[in-house]
TORLUMSE-668249 format. One record per residue: residue number from 1; residue in one letter; x, y, z of N, C-alpha, C, O in turn. Coordinates in Angstrom, 3 decimals, padded with zeros to 6 digits. Example, Ala and Ser with C-alpha at 12.3 -4.5 7.8 and 13.67 -1.06 7.14 Angstrom:
<atoms>
[atom 1 'a' [013.190 -005.690 007.800] [012.300 -004.500 007.800] [013.200 -003.300 007.800] [014.236 -003.319 008.465]] [atom 2 's' [012.850 -002.250 007.080] [013.670 -001.060 007.140] [012.900 000.030 007.870] [013.409 001.138 008.039]] 
</atoms>
This chain:
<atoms>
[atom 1 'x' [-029.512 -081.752 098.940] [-030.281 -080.583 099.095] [-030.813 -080.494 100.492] [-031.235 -081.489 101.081]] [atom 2 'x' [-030.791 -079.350 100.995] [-031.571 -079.292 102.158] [-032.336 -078.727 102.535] [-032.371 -077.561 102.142]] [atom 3 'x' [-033.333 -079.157 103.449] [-034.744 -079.186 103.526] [-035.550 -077.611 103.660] [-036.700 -077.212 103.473]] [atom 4 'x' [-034.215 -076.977 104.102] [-035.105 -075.151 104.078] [-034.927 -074.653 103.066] [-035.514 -073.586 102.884]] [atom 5 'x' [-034.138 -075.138 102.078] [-033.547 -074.448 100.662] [-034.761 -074.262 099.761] [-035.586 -075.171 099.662]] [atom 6 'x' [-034.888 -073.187 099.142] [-035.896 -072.662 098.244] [-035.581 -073.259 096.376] [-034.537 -073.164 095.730]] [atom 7 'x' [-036.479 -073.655 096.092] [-036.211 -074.468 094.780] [-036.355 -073.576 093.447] [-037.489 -073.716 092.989]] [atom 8 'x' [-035.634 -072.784 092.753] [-035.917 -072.154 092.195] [-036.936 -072.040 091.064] [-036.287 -072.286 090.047]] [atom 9 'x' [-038.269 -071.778 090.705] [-039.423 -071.854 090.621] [-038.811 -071.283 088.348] [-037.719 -071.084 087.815]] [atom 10 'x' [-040.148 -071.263 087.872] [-039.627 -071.081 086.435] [-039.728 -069.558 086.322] [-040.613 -068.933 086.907]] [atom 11 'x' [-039.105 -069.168 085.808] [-038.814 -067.649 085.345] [-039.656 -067.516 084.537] [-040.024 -068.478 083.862]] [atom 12 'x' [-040.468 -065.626 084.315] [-041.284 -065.435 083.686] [-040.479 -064.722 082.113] [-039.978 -063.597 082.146]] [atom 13 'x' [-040.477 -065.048 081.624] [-040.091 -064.765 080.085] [-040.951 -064.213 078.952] [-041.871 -064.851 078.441]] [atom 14 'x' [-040.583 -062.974 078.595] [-041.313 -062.138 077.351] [-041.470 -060.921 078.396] [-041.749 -059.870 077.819]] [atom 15 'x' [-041.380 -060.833 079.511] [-041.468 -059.206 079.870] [-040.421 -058.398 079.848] [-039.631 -059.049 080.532]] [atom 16 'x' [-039.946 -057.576 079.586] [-038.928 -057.140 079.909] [-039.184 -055.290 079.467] [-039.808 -054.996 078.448]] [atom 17 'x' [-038.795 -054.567 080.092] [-038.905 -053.098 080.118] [-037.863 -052.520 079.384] [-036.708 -052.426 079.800]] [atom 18 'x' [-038.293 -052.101 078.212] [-037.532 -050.928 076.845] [-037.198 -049.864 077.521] [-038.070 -049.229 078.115]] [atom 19 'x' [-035.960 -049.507 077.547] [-035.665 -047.991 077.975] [-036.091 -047.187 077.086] [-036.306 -047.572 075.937]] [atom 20 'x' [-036.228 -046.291 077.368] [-036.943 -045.263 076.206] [-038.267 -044.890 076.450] [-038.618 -043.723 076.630]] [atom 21 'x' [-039.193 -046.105 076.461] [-040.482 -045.800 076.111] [-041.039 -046.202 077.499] [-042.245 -046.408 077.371]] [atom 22 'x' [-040.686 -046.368 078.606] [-040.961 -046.338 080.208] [-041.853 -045.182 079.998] [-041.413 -044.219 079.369]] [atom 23 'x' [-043.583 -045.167 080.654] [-044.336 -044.000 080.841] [-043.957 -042.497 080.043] [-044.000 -041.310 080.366]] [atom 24 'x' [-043.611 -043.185 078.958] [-043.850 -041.976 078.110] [-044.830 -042.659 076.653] [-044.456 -043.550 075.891]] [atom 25 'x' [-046.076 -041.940 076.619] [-046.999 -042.334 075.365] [-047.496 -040.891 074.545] [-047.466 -039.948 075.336]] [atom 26 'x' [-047.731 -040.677 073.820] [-047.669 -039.875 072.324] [-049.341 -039.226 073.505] [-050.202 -039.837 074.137]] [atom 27 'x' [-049.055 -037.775 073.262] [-050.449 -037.134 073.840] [-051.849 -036.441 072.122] [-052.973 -035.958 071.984]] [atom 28 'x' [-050.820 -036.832 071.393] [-051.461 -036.217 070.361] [-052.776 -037.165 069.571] [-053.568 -036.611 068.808]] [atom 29 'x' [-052.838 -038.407 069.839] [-054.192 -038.636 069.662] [-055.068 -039.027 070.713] [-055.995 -039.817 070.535]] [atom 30 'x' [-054.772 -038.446 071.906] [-055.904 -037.633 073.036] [-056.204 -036.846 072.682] [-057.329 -036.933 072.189]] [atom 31 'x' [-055.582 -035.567 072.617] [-055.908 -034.292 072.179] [-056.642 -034.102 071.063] [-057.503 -033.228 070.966]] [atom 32 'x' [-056.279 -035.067 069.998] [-057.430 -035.087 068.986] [-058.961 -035.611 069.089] [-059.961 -035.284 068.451]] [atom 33 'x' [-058.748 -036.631 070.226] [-059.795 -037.035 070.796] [-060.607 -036.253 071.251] [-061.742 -036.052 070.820]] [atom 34 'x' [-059.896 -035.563 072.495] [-060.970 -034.147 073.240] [-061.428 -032.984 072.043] [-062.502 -032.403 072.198]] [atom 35 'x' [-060.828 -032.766 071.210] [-061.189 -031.433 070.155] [-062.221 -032.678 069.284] [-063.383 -032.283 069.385]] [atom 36 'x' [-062.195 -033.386 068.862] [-063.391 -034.100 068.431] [-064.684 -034.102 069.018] [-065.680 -033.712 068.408]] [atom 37 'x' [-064.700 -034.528 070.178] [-065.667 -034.520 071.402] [-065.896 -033.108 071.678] [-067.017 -032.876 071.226]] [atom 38 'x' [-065.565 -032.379 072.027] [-065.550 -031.056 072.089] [-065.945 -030.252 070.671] [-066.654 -029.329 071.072]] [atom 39 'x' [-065.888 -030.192 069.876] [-066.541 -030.032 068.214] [-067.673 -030.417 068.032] [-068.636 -029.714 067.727]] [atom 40 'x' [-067.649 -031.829 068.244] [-069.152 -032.412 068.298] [-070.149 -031.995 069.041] [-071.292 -031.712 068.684]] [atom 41 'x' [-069.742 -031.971 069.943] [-070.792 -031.391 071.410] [-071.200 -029.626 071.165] [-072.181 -029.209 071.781]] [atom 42 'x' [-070.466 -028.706 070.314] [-070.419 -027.805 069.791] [-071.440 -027.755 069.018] [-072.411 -026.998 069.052]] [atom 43 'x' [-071.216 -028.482 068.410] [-072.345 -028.692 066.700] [-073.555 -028.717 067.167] [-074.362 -027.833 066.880]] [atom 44 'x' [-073.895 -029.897 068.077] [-075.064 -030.223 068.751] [-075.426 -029.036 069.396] [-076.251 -028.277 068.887]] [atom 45 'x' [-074.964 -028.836 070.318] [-075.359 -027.412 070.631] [-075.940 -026.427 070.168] [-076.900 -025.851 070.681]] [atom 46 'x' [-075.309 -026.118 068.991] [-075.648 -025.135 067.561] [-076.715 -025.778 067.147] [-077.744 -025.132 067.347]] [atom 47 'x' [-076.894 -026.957 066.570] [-078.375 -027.553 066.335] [-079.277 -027.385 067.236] [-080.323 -026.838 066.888]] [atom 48 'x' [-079.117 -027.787 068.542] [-080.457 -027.849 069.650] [-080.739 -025.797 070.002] [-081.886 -025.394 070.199]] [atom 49 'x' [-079.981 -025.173 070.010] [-080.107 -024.079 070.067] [-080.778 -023.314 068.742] [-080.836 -022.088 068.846]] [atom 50 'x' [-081.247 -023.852 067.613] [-081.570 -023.150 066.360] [-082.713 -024.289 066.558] [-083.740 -023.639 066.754]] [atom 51 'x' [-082.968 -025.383 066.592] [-084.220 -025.788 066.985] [-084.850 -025.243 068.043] [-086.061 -025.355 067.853]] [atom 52 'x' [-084.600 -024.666 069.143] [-085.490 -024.363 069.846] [-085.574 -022.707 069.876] [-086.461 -022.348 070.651]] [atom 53 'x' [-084.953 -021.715 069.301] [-085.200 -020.849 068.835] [-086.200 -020.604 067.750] [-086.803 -019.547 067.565]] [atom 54 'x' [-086.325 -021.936 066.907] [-087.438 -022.001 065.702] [-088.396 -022.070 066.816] [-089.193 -021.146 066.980]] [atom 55 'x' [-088.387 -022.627 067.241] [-090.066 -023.207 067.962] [-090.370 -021.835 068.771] [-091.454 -021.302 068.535]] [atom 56 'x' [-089.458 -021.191 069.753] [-089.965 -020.045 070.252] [-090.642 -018.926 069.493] [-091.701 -018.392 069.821]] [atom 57 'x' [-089.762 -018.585 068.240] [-090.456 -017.830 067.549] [-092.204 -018.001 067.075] [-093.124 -017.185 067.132]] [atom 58 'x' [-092.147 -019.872 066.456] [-093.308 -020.590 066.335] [-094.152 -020.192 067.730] [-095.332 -020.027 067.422]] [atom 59 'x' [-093.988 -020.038 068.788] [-095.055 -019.927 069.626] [-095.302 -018.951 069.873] [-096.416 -018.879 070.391]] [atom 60 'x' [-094.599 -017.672 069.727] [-094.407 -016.272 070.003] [-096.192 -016.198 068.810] [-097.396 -016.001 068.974]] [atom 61 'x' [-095.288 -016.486 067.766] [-096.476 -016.072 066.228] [-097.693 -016.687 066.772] [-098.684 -016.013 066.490]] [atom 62 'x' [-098.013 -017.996 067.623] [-099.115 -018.319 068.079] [-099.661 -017.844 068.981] [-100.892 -017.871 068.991]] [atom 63 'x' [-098.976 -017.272 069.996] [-099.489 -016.622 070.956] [-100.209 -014.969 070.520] [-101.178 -014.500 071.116]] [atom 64 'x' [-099.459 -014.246 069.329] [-099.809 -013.379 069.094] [-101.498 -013.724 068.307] [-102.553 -013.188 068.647]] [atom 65 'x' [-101.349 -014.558 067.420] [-102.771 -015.032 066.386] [-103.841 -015.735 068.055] [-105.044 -015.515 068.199]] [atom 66 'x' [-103.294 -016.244 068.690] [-104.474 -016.384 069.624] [-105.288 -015.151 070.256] [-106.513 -015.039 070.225]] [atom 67 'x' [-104.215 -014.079 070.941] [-104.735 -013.016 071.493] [-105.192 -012.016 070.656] [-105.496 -010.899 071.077]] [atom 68 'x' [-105.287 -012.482 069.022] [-106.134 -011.769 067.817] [-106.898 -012.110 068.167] [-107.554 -011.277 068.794]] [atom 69 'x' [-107.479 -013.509 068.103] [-108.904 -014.288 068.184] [-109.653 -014.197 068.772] [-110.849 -014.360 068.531]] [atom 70 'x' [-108.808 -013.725 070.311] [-109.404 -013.547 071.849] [-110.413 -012.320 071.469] [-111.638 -012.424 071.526]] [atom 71 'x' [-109.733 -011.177 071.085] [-109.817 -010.200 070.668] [-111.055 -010.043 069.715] [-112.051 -009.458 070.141]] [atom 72 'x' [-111.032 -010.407 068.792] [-112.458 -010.493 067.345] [-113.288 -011.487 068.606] [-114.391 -011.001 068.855]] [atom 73 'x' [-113.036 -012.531 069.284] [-114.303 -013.300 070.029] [-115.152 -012.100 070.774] [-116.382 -012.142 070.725]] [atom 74 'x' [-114.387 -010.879 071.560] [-114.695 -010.482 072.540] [-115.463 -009.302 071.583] [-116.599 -008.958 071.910]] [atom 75 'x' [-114.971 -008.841 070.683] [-115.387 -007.962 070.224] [-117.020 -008.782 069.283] [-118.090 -008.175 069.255]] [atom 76 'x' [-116.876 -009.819 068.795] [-118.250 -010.248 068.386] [-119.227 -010.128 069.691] [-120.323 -009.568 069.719]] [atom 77 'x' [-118.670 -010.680 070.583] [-119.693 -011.163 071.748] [-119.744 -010.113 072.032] [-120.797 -010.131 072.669]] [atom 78 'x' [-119.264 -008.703 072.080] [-119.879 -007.137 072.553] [-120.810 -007.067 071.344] [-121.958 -007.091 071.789]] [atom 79 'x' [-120.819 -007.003 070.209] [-121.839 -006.700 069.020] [-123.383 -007.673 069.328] [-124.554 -007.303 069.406]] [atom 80 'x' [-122.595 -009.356 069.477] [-123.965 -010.027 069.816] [-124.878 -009.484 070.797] [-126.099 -009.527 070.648]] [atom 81 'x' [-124.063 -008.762 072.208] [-124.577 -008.579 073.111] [-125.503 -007.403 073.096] [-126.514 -007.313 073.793]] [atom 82 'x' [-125.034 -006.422 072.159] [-125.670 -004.748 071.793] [-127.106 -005.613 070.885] [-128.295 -005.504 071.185]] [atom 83 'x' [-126.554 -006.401 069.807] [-128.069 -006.184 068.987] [-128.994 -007.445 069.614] [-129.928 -007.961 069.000]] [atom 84 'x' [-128.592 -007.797 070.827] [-129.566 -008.999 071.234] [-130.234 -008.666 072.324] [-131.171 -009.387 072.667]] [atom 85 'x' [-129.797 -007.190 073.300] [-130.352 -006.375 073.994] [-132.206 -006.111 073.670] [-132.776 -006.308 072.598]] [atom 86 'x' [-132.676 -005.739 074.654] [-134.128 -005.451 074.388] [-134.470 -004.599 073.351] [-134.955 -004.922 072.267]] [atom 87 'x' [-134.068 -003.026 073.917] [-134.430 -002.125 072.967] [-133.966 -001.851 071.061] [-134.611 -001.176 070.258]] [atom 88 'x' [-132.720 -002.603 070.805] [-132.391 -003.279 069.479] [-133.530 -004.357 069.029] [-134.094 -004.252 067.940]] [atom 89 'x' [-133.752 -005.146 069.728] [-134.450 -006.398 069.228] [-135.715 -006.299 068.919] [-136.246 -006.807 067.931]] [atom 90 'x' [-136.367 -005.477 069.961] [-137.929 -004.668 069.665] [-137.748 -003.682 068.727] [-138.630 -003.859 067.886]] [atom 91 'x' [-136.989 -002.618 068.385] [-136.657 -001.849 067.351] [-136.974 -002.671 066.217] [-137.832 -002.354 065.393]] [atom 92 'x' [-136.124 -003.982 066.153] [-135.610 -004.354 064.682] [-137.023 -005.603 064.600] [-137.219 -006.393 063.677]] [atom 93 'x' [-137.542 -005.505 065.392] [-139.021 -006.620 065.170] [-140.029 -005.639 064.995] [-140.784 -006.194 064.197]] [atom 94 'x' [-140.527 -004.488 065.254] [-141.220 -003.228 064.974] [-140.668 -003.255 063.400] [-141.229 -004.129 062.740]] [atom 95 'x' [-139.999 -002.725 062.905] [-139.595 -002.698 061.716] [-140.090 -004.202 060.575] [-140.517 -004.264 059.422]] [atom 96 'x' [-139.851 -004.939 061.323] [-140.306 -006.104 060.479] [-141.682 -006.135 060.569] [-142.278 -006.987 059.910]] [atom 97 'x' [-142.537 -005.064 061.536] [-143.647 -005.170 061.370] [-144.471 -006.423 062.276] [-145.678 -006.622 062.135]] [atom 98 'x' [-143.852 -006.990 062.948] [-144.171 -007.782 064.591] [-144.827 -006.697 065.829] [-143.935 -005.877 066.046]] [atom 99 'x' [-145.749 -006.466 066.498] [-146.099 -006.348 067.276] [-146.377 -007.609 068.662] [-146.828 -008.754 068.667]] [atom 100 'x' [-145.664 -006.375 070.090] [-145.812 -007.395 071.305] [-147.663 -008.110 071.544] [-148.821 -007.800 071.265]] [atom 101 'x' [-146.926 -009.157 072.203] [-148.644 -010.104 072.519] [-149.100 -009.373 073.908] [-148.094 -008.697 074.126]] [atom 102 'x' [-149.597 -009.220 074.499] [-150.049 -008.879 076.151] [-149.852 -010.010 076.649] [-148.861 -010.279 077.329]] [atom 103 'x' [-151.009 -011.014 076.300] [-150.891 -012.218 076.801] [-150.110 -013.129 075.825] [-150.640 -013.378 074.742]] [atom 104 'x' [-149.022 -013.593 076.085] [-148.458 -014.931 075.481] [-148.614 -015.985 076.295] [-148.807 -015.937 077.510]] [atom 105 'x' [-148.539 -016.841 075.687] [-148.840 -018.363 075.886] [-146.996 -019.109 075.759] [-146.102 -018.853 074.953]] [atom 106 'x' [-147.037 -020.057 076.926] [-145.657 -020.623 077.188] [-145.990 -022.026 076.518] [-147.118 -022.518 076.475]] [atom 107 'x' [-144.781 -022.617 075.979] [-145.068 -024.065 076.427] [-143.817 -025.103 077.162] [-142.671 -025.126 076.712]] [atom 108 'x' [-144.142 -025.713 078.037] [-143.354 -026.401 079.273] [-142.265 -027.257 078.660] [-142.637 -028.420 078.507]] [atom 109 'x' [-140.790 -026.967 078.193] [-140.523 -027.940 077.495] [-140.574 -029.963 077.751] [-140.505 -030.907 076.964]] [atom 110 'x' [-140.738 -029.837 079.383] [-140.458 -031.204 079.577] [-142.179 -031.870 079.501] [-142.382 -033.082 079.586]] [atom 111 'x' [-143.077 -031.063 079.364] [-144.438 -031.966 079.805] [-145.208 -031.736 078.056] [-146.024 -032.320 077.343]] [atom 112 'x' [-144.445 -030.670 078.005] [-145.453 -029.782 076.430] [-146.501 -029.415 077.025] [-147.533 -029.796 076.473]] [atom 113 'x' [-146.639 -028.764 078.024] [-148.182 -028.824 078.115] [-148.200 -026.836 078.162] [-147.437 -026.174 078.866]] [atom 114 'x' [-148.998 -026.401 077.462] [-149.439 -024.595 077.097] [-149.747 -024.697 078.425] [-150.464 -025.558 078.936]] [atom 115 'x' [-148.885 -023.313 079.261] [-149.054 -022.525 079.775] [-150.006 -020.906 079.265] [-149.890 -020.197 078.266]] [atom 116 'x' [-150.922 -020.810 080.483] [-151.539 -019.368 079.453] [-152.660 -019.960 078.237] [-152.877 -021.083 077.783]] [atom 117 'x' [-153.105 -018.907 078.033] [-154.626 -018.922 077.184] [-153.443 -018.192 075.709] [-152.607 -017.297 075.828]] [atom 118 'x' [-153.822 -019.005 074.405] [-153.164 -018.498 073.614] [-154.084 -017.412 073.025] [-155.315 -017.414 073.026]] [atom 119 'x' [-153.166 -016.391 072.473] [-154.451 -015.278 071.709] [-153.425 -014.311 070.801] [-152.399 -013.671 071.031]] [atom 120 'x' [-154.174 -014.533 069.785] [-153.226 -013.809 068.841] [-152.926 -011.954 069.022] [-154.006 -011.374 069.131]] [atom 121 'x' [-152.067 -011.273 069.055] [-151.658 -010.509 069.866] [-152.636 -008.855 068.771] [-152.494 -008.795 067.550]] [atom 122 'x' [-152.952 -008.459 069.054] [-153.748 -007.289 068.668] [-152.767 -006.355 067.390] [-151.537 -006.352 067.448]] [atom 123 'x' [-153.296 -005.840 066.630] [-152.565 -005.346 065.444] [-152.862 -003.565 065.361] [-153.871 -002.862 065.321]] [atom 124 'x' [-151.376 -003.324 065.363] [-151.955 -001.574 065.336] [-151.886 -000.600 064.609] [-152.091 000.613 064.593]] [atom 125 'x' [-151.311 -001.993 063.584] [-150.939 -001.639 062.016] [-151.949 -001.527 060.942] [-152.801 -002.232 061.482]] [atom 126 'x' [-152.387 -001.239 060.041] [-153.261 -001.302 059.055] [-153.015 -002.935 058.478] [-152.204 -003.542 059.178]] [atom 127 'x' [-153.395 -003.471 057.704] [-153.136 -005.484 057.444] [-152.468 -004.631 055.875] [-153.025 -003.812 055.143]] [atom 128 'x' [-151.333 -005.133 055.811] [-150.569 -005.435 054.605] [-151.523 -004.789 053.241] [-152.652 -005.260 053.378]] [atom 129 'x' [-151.484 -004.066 052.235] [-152.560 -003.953 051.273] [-152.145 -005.092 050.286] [-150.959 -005.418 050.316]] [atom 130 'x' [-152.849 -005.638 049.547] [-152.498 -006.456 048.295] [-151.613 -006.383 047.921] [-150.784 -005.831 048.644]] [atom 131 'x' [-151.228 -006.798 046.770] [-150.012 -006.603 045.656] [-150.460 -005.962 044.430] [-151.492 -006.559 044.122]] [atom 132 'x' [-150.216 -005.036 043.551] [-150.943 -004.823 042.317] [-151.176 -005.806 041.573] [-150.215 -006.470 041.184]] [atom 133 'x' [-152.100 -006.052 041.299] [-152.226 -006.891 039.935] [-151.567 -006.065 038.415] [-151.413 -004.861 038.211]] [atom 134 'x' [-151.237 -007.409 037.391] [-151.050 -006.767 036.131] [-151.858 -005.718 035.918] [-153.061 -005.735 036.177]] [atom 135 'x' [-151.319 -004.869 035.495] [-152.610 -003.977 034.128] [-151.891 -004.428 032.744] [-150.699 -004.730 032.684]] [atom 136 'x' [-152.890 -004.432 031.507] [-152.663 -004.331 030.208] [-152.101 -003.140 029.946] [-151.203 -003.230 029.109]] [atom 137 'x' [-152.370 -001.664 030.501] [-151.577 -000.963 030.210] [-149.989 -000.775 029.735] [-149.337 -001.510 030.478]] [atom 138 'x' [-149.218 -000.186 028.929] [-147.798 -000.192 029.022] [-147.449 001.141 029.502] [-148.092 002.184 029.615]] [atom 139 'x' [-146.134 000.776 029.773] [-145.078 001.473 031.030] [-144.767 002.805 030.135] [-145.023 003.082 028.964]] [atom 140 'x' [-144.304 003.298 030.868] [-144.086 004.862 030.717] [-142.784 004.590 029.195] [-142.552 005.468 028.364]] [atom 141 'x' [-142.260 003.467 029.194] [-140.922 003.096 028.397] [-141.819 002.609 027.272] [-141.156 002.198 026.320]] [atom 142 'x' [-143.219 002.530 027.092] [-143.485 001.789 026.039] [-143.796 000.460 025.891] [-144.698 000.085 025.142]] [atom 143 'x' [-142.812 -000.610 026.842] [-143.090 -001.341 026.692] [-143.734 -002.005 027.781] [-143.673 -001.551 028.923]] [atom 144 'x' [-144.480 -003.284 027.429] [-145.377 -003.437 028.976] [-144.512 -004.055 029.965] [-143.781 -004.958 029.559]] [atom 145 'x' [-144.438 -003.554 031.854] [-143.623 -004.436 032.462] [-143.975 -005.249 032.830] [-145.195 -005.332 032.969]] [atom 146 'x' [-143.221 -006.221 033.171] [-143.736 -007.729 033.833] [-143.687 -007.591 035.209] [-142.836 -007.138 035.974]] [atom 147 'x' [-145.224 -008.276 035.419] [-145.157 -008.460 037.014] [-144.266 -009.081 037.762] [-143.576 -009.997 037.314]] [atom 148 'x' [-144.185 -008.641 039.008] [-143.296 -009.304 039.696] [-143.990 -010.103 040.877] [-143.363 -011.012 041.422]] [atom 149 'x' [-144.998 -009.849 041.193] [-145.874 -010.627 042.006] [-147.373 -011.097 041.602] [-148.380 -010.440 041.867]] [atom 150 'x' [-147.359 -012.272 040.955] [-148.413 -012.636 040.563] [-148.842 -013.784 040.957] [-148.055 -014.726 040.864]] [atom 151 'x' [-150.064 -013.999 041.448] [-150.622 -015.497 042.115] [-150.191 -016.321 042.033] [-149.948 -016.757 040.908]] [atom 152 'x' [-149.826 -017.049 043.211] [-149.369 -018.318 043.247] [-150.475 -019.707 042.621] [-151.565 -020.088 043.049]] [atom 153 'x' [-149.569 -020.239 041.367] [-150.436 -021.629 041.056] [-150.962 -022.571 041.823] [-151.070 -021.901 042.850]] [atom 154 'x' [-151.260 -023.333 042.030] [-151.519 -024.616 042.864] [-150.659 -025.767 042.366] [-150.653 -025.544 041.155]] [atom 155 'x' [-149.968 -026.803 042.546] [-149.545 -027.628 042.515] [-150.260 -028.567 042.084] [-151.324 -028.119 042.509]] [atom 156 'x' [-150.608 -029.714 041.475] [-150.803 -030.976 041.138] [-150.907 -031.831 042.932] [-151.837 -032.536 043.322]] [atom 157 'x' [-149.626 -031.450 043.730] [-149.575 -032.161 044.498] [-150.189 -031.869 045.703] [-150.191 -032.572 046.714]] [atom 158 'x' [-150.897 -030.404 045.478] [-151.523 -030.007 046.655] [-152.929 -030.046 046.733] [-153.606 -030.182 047.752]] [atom 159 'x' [-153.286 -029.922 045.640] [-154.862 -030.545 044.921] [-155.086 -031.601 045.094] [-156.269 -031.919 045.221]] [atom 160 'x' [-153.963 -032.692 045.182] [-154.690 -033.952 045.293] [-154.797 -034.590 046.894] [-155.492 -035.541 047.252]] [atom 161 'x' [-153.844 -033.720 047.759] [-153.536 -033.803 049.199] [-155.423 -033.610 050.027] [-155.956 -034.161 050.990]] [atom 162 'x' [-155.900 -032.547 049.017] [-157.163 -032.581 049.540] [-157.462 -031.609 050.826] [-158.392 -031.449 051.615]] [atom 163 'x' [-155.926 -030.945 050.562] [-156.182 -029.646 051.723] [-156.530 -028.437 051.102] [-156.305 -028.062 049.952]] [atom 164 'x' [-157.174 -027.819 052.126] [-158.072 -026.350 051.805] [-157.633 -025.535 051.891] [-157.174 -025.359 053.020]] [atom 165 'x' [-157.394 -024.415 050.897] [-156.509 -023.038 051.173] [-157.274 -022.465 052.679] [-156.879 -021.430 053.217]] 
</atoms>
């Protein structure tokens, strides 16, 4: 043998190339692949699109019930504001039979201490008349009616408290 000669090395065995089937492979379960993937991604779609159409509607309906609320708030707070006005409030305290003080008397909330000389405010009303008392008499119906305002008892527990009407 001589010394530049190439030694023939071991042959690779089990490969060998099929005529026929050289770069040609079946396209039909790709294609089923992509229309799968493509279907799916469809579906999802259709789901995330009907979920978030629910919710828009859901906020639409909230937005409308808020700007109700806004609405009845604004409209109370115009009513609070009419009957809490001066000339309402003195109206509807005249009626209850309250007359203004001249002089009122404050008191300081942080010290408590009365501002002003207190004095009970002058009356320009006649004072309340009594209540009728029963009569024995009977009612125009015959029969006698029952009072509806008749002296208050005393208590047991106010008698013994030892306070003075």
């Amino acid at each position: 043998m001589t010394s530049g000669a190439r030694v023939p090395g071991p042959r690779k065995q089990g490969l060998a190339v099929i005529p026929g089937f050289a770069g040609r492979r079946s396209v039909i379960p790709f294609a089923l692949l992509v229309l799968a993937v493509l279907g799916a991604g469809l579906v999802i779609l259709l789901l995330l699109n009907t979920a978030l159409d629910r919710g828009a509607f859901e906020l639409n309906a909230g937005q409308k019930r808020q700007s109700q609320l806004t609405d009845e708030q604004q409209q109370l707070a115009l009513q609070l504001g009419a009957l809490s006005a001066p000339g309402p409030l003195a109206s509807q305290a005249a009626a209850l039979g309250m007359v203004p003080n001249p002089q009122p008397a404050f008191l300081n909330p942080g010290s408590g201490a009365v501002l002003g000389s207190p004095s009970a405010a002058p009356t320009t009303a006649p004072p309340p008349s009594p209540s009728p008392t029963p009569s024995g008499s009977p009612s125009a119906s015959g029969s006698p009616s029952p009072s509806l305002s008749q002296s208050p008892k005393t208590s047991p527990s106010a008698s013994s408290t030892g306070a003075a009407p």
